[in-house]
Each structure stands twice: as structure tokens, then as C-alpha cells.
C-alpha positions in Angstrom: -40.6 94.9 -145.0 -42.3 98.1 -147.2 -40.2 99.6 -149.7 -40.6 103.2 -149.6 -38.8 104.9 -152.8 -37.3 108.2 -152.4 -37.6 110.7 -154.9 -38.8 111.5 -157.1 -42.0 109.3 -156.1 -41.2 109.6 -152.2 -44.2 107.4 -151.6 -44.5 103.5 -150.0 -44.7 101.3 -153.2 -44.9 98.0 -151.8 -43.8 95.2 -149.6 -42.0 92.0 -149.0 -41.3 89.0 -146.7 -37.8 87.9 -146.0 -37.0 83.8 -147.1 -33.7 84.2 -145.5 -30.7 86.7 -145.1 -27.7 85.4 -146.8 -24.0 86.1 -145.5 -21.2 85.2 -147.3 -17.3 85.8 -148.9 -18.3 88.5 -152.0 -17.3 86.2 -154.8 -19.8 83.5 -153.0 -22.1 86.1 -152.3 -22.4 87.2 -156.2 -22.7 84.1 -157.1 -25.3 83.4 -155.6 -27.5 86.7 -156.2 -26.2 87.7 -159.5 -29.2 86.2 -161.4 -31.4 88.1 -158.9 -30.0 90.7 -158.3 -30.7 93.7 -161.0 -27.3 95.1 -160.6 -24.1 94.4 -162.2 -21.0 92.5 -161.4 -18.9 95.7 -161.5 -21.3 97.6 -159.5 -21.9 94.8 -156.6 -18.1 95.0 -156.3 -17.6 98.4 -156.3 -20.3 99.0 -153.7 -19.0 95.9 -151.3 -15.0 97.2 -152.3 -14.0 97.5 -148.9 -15.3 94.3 -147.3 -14.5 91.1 -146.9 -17.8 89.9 -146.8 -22.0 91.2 -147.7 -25.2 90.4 -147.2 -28.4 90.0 -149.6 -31.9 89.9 -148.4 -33.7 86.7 -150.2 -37.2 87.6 -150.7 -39.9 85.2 -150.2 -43.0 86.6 -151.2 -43.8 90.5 -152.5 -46.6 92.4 -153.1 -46.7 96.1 -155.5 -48.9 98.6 -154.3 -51.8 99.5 -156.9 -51.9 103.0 -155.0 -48.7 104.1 -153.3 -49.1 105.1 -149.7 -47.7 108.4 -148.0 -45.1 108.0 -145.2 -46.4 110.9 -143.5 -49.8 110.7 -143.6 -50.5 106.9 -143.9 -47.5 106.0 -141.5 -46.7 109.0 -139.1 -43.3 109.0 -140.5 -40.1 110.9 -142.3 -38.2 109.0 -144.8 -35.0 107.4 -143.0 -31.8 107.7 -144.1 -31.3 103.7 -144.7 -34.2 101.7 -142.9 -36.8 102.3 -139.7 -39.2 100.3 -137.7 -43.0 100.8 -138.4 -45.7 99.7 -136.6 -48.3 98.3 -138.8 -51.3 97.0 -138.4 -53.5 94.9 -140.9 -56.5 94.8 -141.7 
């Protein structure tokens, strides 16, 4: 996965590799993630407030950018609303 982050930098900052996607009931789900997760309780539950169950992607391995790439230029692409599908290739 890259992580592109929207403004004000509006620039590809890195990437990661999914471990595993984890599904569960929200209480389960916090616990599980809370000590990961860089939000808080109250904000976890507002955001999931009308499900019954969420999602969190476990990351496996990430890797920060030392120079932040372009969408557009580096990846002929606009920003998404929520996620796309790139097609990379490495080096």
C-alpha cells in the first residue's frame, strides 16, 4: 500500500505491507488495536457509531519516504476520495 497524505503536503509519503486485515465486534476490535492505533477510544467509537462491526489493517512492514513523491507526476494520478489501485513497478 502508499500512503498519499492530502493537504496540506498532498504528496506520496510512504508505504506499507498488510500482516493481516482484522474483522471483528468494535469492543474486540479496540481491544485489540488500541495500543496501535494513534486514535482514541472515544474517537474509534464515534467514527464506527453505527456499526456493528470494523475493520483495522495490521501492518507488517513500512517504509517513510526520505523525498515524498507526486501523485501526478510520479504516478499519473489525482488523489481519490478514499483509496485507488496503482500500478507500480520497482526498481
Amino acid at each position: 500500500m502508499v500512503v498519499y497524505a492530502s493537504a496540506p503536503v498532498q504528496k506520496v509519503i510512504g508505504e506499507f505491507e498488510i500482516e493481516t486485515i482484522i474483522k471483528d465486534e468494535l469492543e474486540a476490535l479496540w481491544q485489540q488495536t488500541c495500543a496501535y492505533a494513534g486514535i482514541s477510544k472515544d474517537f474509534f467509537f464515534r467514527y464506527f457509531s453505527d456499526k456493528s462491526c470494523g475493520y483495522a489493517i495490521q501492518i507488517k512492514k513500512a517504509k517513510k519516504y526520505r523525498q515524498a513523491l507526486c501523485l501526478r507526476s510520479d504516478f499519473n494520478a489525482t488523489p481519490p476520495q478514499s483509496f485507488m489501485y496503482l500500478d507500480v513497478v520497482r526498481a
